[in-house]
MDTraj code that builds the backbone (N, CA, C; nanometers):
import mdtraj as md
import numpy as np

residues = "UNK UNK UNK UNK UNK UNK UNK UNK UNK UNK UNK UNK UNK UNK UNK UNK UNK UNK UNK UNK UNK UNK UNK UNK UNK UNK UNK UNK UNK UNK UNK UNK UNK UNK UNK UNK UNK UNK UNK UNK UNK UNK UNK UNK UNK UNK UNK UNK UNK UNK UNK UNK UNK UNK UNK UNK UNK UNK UNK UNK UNK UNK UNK UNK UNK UNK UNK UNK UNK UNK UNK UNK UNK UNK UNK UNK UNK UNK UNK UNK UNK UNK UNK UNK UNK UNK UNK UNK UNK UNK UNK UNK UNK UNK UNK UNK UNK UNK UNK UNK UNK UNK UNK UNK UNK".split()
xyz = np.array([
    [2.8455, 1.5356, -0.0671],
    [2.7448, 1.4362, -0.0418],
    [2.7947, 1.3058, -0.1020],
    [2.7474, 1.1998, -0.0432],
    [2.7937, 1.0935, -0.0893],
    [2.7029, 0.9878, -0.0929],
    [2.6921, 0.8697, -0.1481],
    [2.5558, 0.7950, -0.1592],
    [2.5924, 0.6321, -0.1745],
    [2.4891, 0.5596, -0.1606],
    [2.5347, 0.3978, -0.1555],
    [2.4135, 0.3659, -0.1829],
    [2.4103, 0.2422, -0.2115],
    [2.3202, 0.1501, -0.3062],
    [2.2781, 0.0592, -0.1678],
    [2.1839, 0.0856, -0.1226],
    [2.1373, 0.0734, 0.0271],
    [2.1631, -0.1058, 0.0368],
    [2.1206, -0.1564, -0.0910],
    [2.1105, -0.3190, -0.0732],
    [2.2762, -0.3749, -0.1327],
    [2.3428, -0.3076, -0.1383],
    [2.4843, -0.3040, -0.2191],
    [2.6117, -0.2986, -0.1561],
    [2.5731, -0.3032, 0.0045],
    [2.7110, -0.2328, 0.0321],
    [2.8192, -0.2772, 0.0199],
    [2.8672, -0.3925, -0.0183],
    [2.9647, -0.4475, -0.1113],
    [3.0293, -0.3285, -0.2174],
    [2.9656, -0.2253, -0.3050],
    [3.0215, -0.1379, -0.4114],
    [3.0646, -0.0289, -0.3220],
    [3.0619, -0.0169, -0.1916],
    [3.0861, 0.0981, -0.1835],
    [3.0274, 0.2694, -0.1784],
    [3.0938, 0.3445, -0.1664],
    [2.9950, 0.5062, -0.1632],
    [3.0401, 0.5862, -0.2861],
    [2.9948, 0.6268, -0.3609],
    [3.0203, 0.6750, -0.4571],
    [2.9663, 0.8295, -0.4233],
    [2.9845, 0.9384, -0.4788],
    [3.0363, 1.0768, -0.4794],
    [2.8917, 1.1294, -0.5661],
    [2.8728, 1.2618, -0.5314],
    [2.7704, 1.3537, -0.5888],
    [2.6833, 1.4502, -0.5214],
    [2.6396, 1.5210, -0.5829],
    [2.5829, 1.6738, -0.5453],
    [2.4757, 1.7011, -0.4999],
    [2.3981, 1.7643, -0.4164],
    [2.2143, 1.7813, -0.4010],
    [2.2362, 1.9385, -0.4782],
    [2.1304, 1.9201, -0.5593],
    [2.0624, 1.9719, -0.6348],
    [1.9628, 2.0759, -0.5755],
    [1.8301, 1.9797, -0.5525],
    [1.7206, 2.0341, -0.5106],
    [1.6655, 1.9418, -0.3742],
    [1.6394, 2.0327, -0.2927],
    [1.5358, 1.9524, -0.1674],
    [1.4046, 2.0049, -0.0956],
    [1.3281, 1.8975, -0.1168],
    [1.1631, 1.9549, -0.0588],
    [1.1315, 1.8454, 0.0421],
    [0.9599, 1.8722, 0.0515],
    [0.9232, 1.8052, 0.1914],
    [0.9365, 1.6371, 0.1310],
    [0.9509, 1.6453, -0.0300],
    [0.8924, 1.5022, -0.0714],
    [1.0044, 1.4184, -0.0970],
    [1.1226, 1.4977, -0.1301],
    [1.2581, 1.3589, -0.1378],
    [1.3577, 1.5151, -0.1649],
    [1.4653, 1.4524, -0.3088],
    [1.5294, 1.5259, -0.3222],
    [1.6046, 1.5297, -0.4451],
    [1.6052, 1.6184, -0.5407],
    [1.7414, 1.6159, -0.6306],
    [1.8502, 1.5883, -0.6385],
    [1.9666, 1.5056, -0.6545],
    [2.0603, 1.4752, -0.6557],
    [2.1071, 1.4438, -0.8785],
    [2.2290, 1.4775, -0.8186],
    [2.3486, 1.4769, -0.9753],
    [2.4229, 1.3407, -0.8949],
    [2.4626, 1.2375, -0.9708],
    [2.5341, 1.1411, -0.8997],
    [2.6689, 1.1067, -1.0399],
    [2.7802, 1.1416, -0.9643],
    [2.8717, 1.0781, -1.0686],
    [2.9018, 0.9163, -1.0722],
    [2.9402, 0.9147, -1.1798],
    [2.9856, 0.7606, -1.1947],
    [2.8538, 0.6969, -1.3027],
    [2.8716, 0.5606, -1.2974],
    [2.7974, 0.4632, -1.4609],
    [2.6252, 0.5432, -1.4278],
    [2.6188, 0.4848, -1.4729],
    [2.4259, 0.4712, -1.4999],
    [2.3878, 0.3887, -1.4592],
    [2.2310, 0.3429, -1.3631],
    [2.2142, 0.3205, -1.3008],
    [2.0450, 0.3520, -1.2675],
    [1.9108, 0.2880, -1.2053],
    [1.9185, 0.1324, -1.1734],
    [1.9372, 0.0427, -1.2987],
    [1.9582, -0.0583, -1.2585],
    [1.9219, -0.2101, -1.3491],
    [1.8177, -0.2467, -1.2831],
    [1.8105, -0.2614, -1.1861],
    [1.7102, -0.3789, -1.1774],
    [1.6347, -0.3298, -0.9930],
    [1.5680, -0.3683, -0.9447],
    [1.4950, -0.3644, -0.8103],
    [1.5387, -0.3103, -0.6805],
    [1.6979, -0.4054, -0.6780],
    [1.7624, -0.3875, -0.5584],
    [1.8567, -0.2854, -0.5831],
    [1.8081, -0.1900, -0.6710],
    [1.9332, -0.1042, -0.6938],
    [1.8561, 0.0516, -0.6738],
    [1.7325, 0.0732, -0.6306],
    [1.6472, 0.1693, -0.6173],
    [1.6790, 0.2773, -0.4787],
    [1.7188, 0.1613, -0.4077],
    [1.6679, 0.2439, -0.2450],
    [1.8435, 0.2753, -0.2287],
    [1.8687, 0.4476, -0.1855],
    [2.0065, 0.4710, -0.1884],
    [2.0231, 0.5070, 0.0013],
    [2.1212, 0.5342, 0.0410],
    [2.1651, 0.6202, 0.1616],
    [2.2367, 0.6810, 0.1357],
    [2.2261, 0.8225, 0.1863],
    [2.2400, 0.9530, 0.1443],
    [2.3002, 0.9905, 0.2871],
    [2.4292, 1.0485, 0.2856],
    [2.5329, 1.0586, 0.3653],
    [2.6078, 1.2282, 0.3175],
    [2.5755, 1.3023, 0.4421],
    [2.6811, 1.4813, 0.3642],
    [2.7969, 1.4603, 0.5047],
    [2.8978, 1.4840, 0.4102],
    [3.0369, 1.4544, 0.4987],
    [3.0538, 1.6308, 0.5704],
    [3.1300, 1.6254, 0.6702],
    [3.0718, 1.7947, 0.7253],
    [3.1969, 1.8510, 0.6816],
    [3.2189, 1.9464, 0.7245],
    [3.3328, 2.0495, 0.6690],
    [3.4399, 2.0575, 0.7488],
    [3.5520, 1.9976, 0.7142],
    [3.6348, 1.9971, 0.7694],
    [3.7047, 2.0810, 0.8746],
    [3.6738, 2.2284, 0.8584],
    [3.7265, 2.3280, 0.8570],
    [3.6244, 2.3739, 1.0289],
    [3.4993, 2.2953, 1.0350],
    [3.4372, 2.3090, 1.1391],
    [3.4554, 2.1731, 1.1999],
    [3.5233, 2.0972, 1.1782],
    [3.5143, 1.9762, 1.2737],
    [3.3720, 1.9456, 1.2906],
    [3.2919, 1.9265, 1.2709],
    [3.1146, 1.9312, 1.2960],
    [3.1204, 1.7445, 1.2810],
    [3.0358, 1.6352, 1.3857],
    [3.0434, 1.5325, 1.3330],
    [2.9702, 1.5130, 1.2182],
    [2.9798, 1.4334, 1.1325],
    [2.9086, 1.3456, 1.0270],
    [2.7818, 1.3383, 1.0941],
    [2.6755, 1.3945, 0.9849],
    [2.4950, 1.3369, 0.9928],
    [2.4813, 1.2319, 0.9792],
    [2.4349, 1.1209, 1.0418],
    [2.3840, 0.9854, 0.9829],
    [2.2912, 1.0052, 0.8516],
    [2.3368, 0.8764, 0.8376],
    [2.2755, 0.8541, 0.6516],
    [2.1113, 0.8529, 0.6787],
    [2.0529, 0.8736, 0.5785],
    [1.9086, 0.9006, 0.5268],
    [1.8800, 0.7544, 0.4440],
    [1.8023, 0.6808, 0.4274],
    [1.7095, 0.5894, 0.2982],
    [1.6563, 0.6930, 0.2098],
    [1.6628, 0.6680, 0.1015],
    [1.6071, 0.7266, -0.0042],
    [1.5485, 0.6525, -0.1009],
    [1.4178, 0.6489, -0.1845],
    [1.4087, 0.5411, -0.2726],
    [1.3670, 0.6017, -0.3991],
    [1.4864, 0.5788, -0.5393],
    [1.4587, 0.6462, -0.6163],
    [1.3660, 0.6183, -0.6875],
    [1.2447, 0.7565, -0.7283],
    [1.1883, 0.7642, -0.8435],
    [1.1401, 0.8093, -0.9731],
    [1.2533, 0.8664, -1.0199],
    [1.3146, 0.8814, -1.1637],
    [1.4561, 0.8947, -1.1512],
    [1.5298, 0.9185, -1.3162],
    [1.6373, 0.9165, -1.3162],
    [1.6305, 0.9612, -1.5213],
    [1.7571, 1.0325, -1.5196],
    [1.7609, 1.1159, -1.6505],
    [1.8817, 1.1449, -1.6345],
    [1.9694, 1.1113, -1.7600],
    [2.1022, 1.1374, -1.7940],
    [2.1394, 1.2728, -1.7820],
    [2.2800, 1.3154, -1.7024],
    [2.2742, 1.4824, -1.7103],
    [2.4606, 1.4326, -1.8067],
    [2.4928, 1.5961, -1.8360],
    [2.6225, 1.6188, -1.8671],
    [2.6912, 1.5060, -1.7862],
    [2.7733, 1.4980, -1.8993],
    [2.9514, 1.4044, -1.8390],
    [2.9192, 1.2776, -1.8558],
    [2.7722, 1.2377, -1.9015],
    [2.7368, 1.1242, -1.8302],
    [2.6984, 1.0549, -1.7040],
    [2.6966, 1.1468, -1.6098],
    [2.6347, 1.1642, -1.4795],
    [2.5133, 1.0930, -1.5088],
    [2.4229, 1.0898, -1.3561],
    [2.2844, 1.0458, -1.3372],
    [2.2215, 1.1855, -1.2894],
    [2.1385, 1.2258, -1.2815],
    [2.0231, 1.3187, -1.2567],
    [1.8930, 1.2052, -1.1940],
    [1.8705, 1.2266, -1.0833],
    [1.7594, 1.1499, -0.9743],
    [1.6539, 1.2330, -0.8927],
    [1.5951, 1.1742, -0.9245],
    [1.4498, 1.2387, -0.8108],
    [1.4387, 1.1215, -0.7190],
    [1.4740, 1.1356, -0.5815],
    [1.4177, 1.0204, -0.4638],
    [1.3464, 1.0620, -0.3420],
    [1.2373, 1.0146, -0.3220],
    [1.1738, 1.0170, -0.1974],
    [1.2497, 0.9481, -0.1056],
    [1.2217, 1.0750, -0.0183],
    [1.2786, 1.0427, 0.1568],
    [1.2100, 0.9173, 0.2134],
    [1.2565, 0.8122, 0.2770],
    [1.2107, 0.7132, 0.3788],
    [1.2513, 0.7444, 0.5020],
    [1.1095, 0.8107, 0.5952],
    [1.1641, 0.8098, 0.6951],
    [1.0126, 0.7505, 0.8262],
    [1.0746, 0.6425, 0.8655],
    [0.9839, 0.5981, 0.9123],
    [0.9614, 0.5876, 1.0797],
    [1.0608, 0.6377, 1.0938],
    [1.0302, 0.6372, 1.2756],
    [1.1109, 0.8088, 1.3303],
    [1.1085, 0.8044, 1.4687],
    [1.1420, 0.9459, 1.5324],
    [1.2752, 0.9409, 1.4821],
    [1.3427, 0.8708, 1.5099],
    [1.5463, 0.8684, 1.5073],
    [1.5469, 0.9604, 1.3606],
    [1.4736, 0.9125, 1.2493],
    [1.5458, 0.9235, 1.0996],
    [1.4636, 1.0338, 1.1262],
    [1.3069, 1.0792, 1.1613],
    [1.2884, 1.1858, 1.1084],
    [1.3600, 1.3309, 1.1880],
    [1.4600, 1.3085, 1.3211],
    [1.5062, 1.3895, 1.4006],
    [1.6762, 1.4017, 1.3135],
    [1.7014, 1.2924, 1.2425],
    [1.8518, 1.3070, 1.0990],
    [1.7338, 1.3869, 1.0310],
    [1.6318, 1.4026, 0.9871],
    [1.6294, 1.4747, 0.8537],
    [1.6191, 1.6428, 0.8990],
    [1.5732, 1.6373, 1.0454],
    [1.5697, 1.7887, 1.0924],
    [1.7223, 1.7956, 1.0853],
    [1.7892, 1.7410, 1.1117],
    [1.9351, 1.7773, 1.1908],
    [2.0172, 1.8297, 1.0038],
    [1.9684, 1.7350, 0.9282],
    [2.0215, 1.7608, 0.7593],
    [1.9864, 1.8820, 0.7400],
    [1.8600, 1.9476, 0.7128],
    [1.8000, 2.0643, 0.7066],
    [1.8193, 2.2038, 0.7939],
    [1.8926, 2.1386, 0.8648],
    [1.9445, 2.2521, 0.9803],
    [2.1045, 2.2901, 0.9247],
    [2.1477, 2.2082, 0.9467],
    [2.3129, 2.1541, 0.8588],
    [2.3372, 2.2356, 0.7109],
    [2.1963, 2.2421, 0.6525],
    [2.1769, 2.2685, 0.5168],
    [2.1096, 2.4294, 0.5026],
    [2.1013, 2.4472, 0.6091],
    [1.9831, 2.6177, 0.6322],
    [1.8867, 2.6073, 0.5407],
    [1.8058, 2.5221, 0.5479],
    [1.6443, 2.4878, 0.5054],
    [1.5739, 2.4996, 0.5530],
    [1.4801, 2.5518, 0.5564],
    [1.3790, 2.6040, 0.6154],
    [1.2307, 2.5417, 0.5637],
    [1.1653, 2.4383, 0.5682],
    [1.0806, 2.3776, 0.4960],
    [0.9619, 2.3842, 0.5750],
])
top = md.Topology()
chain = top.add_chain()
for i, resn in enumerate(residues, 1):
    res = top.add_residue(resn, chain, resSeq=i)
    for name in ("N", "CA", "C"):
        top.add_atom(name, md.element.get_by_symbol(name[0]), res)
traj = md.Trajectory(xyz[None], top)
């Protein structure tokens, strides 16, 4: 999984794990600094690269807008973010993620 700073894309995608996922957002471990500072640093896109090994295309990215965050090991981030999904397209990516993911929600 991989993630970006939705208002940021200047930094780039930075690397990390899902955790936990429900109807309301999702768990994520994110490596790299710590993180928000400030407003525009809340809302992420959430991107799972597919498996090579199946050729499967890439899911389009998800909005996410985080709300909490708690230091894990290594210095990592630990995040709780609600899903933004506001029209048919994103909520037919979040079936297609959950399918991708064998979730059953």
């Amino acid at each position: 999984m991989r993630y970006q700073l939705a208002n940021h894309p200047d930094r780039g995608w930075g690397i990390g794990r899902l955790q936990d996922l429900s109807r309301s957002g999702v768990g994520l471990v994110l490596y790299g600094p710590a993180w928000p500072r400030d407003e525009s640093e809340l809302d992420l896109l959430l991107e799972f690269e597919t498996d090579p090994l199946t050729s499967r295309p890439r899911l389009a990215p998800l909005r996410f807008r985080v709300r909490n965050t708690t230091a894990a090991q290594h210095g990592w981030l630990r995040i709780g973010a609600e899903g933004i999904t506001v029209d048919a397209a994103q909520r037919e990516t979040l079936a297609a993620w959950l399918r991708h993911l064998h979730v059953d929600l």
